[in-house]
One Martini backbone bead per residue (centre of mass of N, CA, C, O) as a GRO file, in nm:
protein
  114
    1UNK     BB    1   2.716  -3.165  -1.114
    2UNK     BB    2   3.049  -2.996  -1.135
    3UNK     BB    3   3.042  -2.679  -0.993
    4UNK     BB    4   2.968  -2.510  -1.261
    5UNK     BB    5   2.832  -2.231  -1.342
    6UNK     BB    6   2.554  -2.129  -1.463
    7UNK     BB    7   2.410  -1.885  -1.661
    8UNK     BB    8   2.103  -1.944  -1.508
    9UNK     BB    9   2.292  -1.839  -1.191
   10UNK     BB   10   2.405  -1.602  -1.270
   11UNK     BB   11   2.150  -1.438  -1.368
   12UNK     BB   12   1.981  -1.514  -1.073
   13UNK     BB   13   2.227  -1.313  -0.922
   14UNK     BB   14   2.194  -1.084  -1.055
   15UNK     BB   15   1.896  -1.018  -1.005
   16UNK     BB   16   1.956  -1.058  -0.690
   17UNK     BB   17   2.138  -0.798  -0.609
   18UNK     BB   18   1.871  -0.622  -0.582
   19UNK     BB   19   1.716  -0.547  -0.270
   20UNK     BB   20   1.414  -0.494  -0.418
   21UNK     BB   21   1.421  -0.783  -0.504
   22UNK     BB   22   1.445  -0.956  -0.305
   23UNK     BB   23   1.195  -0.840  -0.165
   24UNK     BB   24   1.005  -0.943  -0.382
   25UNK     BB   25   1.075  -1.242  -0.331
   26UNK     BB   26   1.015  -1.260  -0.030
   27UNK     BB   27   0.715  -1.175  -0.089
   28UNK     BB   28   0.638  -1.376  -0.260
   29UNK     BB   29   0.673  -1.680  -0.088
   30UNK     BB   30   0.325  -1.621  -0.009
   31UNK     BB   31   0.222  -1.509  -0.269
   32UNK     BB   32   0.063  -1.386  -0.504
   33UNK     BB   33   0.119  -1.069  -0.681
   34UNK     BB   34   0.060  -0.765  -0.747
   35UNK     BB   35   0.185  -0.502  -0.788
   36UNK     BB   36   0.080  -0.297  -0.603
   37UNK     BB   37   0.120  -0.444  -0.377
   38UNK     BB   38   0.388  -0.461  -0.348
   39UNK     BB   39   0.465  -0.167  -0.347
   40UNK     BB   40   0.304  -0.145  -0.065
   41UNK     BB   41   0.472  -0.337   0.104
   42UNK     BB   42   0.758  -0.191   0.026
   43UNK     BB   43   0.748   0.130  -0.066
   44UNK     BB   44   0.687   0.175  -0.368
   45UNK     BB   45   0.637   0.242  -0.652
   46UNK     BB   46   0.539   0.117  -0.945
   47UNK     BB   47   0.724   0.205  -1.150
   48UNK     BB   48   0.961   0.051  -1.029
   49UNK     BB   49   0.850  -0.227  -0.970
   50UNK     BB   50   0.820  -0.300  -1.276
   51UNK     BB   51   1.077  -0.290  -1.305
   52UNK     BB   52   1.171  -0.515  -1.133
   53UNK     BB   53   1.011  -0.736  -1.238
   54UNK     BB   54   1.124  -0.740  -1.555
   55UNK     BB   55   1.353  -0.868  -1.450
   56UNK     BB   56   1.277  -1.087  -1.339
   57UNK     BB   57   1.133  -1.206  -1.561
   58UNK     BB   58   1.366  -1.207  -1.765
   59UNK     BB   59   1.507  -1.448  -1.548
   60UNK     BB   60   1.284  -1.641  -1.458
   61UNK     BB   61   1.166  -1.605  -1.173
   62UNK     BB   62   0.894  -1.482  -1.274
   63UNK     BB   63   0.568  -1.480  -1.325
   64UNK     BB   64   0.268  -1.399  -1.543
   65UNK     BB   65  -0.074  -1.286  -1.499
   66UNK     BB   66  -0.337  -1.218  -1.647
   67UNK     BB   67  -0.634  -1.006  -1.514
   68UNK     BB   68  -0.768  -0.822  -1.691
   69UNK     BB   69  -0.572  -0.568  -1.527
   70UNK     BB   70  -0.408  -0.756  -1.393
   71UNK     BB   71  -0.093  -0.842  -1.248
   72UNK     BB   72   0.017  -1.169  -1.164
   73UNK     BB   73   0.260  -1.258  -0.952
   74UNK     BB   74   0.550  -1.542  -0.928
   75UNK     BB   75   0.710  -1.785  -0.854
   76UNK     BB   76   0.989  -1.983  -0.983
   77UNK     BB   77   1.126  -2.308  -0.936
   78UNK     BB   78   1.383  -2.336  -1.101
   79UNK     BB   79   1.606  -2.171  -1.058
   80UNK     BB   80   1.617  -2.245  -0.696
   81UNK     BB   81   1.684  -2.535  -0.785
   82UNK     BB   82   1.969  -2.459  -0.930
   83UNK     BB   83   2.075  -2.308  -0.708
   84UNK     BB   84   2.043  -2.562  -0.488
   85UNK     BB   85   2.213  -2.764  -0.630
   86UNK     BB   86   2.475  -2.596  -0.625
   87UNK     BB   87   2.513  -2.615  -0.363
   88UNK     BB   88   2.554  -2.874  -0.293
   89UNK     BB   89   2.832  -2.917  -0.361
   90UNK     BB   90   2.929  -2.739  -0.125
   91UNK     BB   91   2.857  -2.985   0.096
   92UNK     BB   92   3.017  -3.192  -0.019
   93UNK     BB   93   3.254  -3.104   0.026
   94UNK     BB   94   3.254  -3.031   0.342
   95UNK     BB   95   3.161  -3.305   0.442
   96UNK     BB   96   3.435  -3.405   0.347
   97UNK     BB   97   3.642  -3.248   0.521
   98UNK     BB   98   3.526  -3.309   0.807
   99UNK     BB   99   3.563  -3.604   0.781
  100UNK     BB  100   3.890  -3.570   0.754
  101UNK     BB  101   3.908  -3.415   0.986
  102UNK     BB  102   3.841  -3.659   1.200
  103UNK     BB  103   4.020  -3.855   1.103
  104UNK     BB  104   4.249  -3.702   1.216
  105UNK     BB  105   4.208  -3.650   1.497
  106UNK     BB  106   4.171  -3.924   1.587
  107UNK     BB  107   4.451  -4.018   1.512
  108UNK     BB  108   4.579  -3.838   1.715
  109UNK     BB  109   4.420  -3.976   1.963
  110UNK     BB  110   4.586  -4.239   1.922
  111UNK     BB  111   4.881  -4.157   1.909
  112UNK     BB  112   4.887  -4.016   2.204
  113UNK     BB  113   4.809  -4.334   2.359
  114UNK     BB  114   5.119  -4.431   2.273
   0.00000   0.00000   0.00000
């Protein structure tokens, strides 16, 4: 990856930019739950609660599965993978940066010692 930031790791981060969607995933990451749980767990009415789904799965973070009358959303690994590899750059950076950082003190505490 080149280090920008792609069109699908926007949406996935303008997505979960609202704290109720933050939480809707952090409570995902347990395992799917239907609307109601949610709803339930979260202290938020359904209404909202499908609201804030909708966002979600439009932008690709949960997927939903119909069982009867139950919708069980899950998160999905995509999103969180791509933006995971995103990070990865800014790691690689900084590691670099350290390292740089390192071999200068070093040379430093050589030439103190001359």
């Amino acid at each position: 990856m080149s280090g920008k930031i792609s069109d699908v790791n926007i949406t996935t981060l303008s997505a979960l930019s609202e704290a109720n969607r933050m939480n809707i995933v952090e409570l995902l990451r347990q395992g799917p739950l239907t609307v109601g749980e949610i709803a339930d767990n979260l202290g938020l009415k359904q209404p909202q609660t499908s609201k804030h789904l909708k966002v979600l799965s439009d932008n690709g973070i949960v997927e939903v599965q119909a069982e009867a009358n139950r919708r069980i959303y899950k998160l999905r690994p995509e999103p969180f993978q791509a933006l995971d590899s995103w990070i990865q750059t800014f790691q690689c950076v900084m590691q670099e940066r350290f390292d740089n950082l390192d071999a200068y003190l070093k040379d430093l505490q050589k030439k103190e010692k001359l």
